[in-house]
C-alpha positions in Angstrom: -62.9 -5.6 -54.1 -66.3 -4.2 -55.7 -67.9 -6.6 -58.1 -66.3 -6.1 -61.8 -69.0 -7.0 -63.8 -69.4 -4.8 -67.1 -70.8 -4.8 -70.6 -67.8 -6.1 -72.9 -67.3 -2.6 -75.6 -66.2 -3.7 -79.0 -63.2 -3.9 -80.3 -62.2 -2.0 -83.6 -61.6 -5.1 -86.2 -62.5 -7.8 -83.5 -62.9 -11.2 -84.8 -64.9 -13.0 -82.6 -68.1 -12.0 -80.0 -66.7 -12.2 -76.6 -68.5 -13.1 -73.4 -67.4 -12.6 -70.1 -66.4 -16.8 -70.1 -63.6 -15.7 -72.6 -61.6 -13.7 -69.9 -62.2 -16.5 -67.3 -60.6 -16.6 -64.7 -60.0 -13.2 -65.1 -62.8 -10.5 -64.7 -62.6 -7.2 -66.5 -63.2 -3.9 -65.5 -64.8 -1.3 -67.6 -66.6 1.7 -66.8 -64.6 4.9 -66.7 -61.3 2.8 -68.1 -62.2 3.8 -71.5 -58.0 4.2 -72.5 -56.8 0.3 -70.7 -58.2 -3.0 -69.8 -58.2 -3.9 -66.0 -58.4 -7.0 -65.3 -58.7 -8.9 -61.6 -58.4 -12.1 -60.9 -59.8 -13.8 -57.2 -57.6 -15.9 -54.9 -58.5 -17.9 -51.6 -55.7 -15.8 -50.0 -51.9 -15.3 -49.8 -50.3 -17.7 -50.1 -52.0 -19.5 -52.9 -52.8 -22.6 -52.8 -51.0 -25.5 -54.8 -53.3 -25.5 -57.4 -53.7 -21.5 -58.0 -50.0 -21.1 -57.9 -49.7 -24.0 -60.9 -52.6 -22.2 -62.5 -50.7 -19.0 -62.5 -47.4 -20.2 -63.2 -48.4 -21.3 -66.1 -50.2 -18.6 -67.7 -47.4 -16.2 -66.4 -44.8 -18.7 -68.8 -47.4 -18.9 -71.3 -47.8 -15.4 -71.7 -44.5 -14.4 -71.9 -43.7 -16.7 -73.9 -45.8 -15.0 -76.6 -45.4 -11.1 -75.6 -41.8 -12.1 -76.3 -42.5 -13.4 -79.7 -45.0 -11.9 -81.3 -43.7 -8.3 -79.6 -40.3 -8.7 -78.5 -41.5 -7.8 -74.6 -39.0 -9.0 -71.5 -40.6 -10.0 -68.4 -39.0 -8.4 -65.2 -40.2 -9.6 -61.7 -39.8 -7.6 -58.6 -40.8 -8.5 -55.4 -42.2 -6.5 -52.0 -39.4 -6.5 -49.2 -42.3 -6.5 -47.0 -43.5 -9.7 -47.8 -40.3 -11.9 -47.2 -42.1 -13.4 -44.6 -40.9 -15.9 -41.8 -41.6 -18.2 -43.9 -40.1 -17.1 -47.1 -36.5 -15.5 -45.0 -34.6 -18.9 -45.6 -35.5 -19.6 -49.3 -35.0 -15.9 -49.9 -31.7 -15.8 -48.2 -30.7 -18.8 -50.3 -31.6 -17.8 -53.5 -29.9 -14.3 -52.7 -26.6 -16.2 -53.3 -27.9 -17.8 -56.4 -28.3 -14.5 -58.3 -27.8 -10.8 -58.5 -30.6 -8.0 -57.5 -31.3 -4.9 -56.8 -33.3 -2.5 -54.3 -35.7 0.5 -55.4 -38.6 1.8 -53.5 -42.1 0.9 -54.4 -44.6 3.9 -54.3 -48.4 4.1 -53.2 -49.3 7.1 -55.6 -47.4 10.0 -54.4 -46.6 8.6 -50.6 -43.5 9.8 -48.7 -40.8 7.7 -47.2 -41.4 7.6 -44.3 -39.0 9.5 -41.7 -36.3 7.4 -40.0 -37.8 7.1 -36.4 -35.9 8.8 -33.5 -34.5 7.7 -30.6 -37.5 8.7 -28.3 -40.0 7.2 -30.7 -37.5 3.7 -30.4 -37.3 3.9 -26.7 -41.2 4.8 -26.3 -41.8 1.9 -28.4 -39.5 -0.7 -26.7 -40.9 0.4 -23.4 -44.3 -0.2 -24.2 -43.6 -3.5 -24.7 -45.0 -4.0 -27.6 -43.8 -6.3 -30.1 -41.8 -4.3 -32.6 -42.7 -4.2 -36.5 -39.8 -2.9 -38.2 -41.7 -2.9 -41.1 -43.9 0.4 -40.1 -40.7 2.5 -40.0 -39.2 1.4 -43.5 -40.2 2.4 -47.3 -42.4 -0.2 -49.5 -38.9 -0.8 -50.9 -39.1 -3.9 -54.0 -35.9 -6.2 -55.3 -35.7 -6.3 -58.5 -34.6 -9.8 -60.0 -31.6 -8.6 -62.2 -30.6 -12.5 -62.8 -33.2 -13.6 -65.6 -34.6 -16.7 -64.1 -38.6 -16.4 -64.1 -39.5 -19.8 -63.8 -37.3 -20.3 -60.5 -38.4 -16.4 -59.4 -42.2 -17.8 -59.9 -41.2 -21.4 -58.0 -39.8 -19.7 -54.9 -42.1 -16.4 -54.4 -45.1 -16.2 -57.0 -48.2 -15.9 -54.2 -46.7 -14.2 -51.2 -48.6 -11.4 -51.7 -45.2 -9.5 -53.0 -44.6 -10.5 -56.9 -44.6 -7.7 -59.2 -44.6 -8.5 -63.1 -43.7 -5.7 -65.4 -43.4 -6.1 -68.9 -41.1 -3.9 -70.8 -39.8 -3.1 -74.5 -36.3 -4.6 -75.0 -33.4 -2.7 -74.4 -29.8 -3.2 -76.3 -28.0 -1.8 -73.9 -28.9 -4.8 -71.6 -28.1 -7.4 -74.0 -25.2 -9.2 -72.7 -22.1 -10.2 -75.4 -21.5 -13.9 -76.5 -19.6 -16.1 -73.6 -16.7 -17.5 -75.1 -17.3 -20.7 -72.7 -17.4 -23.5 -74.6 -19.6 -26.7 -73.2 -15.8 -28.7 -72.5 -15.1 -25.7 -69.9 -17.9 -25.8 -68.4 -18.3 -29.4 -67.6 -14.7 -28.8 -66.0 -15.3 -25.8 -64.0 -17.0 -26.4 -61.0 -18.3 -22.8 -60.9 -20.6 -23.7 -63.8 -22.4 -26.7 -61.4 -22.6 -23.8 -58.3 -23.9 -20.7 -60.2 -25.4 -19.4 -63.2 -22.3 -17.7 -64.9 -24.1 -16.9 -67.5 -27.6 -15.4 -65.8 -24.9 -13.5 -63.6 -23.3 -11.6 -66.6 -26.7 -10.9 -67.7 -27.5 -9.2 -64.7 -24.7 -7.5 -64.9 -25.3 -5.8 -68.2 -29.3 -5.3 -66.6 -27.8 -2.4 -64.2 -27.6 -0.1 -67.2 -31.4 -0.6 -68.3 -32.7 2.9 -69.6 -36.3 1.9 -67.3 -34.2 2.7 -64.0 -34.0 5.9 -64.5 -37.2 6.6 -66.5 -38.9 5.5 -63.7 -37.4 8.2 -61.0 -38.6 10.8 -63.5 -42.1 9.5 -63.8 -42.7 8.2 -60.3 -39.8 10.1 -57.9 -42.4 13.3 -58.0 -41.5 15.6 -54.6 -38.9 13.0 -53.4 -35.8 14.3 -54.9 -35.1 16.8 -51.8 -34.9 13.3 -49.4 -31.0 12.2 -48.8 -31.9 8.5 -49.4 -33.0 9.9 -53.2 -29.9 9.5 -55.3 -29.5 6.4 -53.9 -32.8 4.8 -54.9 -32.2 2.9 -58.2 -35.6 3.2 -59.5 -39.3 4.0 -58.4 -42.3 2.2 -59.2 -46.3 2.3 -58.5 -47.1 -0.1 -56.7 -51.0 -0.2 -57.8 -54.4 -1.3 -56.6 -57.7 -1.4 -58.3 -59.1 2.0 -56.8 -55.6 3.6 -58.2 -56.9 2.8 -61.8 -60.5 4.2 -61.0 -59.0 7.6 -59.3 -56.7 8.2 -61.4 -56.6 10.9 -64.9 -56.6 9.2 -68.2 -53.2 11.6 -68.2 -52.1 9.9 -65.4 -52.5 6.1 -66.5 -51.1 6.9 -70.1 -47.9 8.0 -67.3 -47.9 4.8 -66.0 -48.0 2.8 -68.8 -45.0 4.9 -71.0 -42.8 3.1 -68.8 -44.4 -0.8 -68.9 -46.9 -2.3 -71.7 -47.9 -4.5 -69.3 -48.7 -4.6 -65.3 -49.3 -7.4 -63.0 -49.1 -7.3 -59.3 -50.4 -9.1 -56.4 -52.8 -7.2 -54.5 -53.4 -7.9 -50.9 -56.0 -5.1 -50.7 -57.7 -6.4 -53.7 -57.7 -10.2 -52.6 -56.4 -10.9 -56.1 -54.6 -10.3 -58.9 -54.4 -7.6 -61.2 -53.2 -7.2 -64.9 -53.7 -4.2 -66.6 -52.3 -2.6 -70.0 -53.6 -0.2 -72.8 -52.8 -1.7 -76.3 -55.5 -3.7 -77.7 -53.0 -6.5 -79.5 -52.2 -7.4 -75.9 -56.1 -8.6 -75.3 -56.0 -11.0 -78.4 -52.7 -12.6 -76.7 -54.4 -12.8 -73.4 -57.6 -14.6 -74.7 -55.3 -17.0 -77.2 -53.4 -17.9 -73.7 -56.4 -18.6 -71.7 -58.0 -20.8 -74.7 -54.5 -22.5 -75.0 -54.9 -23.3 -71.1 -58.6 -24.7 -71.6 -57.6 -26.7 -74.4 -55.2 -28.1 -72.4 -57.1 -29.0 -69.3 -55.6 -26.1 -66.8 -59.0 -25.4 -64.5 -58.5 -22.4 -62.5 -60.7 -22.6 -58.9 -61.0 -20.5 -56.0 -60.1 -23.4 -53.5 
């Protein structure tokens, strides 16, 4: 990624003279993102290492611990299909069990899906010998984590390269009702010990989120005429630096009515991006990265 360094512009009714120091680890983009802040943060690769990934964890928990306080923001992680890699299959496959999810399609700007491959193109390939990547042949599809368990969702797949963070406005319609399991039935039903009853019910009541079907409208552009359409969930940009730089002010104020806040992994990018367009959000994000000073959490490039 191109070097991010940029004069910082003021903000209306700022209280204190930032340098770039005060975004650290973080590094902000600026020129031509005159309507959202871009931020990118550097890693050694995917996966992190130990001490990134604590790093991160704890400003993702951190962070939403005051979007949902001070704003009444839910975080929702998704992760890239893609990426559930050898390594990752078995803890994936467990956790699957564990909790409820579902399957949309992740979208590179306005990018197709690509065309099931034919029986010649199958055959050709298998006779070449060449290792087959099933991969190449499928969408950039992403599970959505309907079961609201971050800090596990962060223990088991944060720095794969996959993790997508959105962070949206509440939703009633989500909220689940009031359990009438009291703590005596849970300590004798087994059930309790094996699952999360409760994050289940909760991702239950997740599947009629209004942001599933917003998203279709704003990202689903020239794909409603494919069959596999009115089966995909939802749709959602999967972006990289360049998309930000390329892209209309029109067309990032489109982004951003659906999330207040975006952070993805970014191979391309060898980092991490966070983006959003309402200045309260950058007051939270340097109060979070003080906190973490103050507190001895050093960020390094390892």
């Amino acid at each position: 990624m191109a070097k991010l360094e940029i004069s910082i512009p003021p903000l209306k009714g700022r209280k204190r003279l930032l340098n770039k120091q005060d975004y650290a680890p973080w590094v902000r983009a600026g020129d031509g993102l005159n309507d959202c802040m871009l931020f990118w943060m550097p890693v050694s690769g995917f996966p992190l290492r130990a001490q990134e990934k604590v790093w991160v964890t704890e400003f993702l928990r951190r962070l939403s611990s005051r979007l949902k306080d001070d704003f009444e923001l839910r975080c929702e992680i998704f992760f890239r299909y893609k990426q559930i890699t050898e390594e990752l299959g078995d803890a994936y496959r467990a956790y699957s069990l564990q909790c409820m999810k579902l399957m949309g399609m992740g979208r590179y700007t306005d990018a197709d899906i690509p065309p099931t491959p034919t029986h010649a193109q199958i055959k050709e390939q298998v006779e070449s010998g060449k290792e087959i990547d099933f991969r190449e042949w499928i969408a950039d599809f992403l599970i959505w984590f309907m079961t609201k368990q971050p800090e596990r969702q962060r223990e088991l797949f944060l720095g794969h390269g996959g993790m997508l963070t959105l962070f949206l406005p509440a939703d009633p319609k989500t909220a689940p009702p009031k359990t009438p399991f009291t703590p005596a039935l849970r300590a004798s039903m087994p059930v309790f010990q094996k699952m999360d009853v409760d994050g289940i019910i909760a991702g239950a009541f997740a599947s009629q989120d209004a942001f599933l079907e917003k998203s279709k409208a704003l990202f689903g552009t020239n794909l409603e005429t494919r069959p596999e359409y009115p089966g995909i969930p939802f749709v959602l940009p999967m972006l990289e630096s360049g998309h930000f730089f390329i892209a209309t002010e029109e067309l990032r104020t489109k982004w951003f009515s659906l999330f207040d806040l975006y952070i993805n992994e970014s191979i391309k990018d060898k980092g991490i991006l966070l983006a959003f367009q309402k200045e309260q959000y950058e007051d939270v994000l340097l109060d979070v990265l003080e906190s973490m000073r103050d507190d001895g959490f050093v960020y390094r490039v390892e």
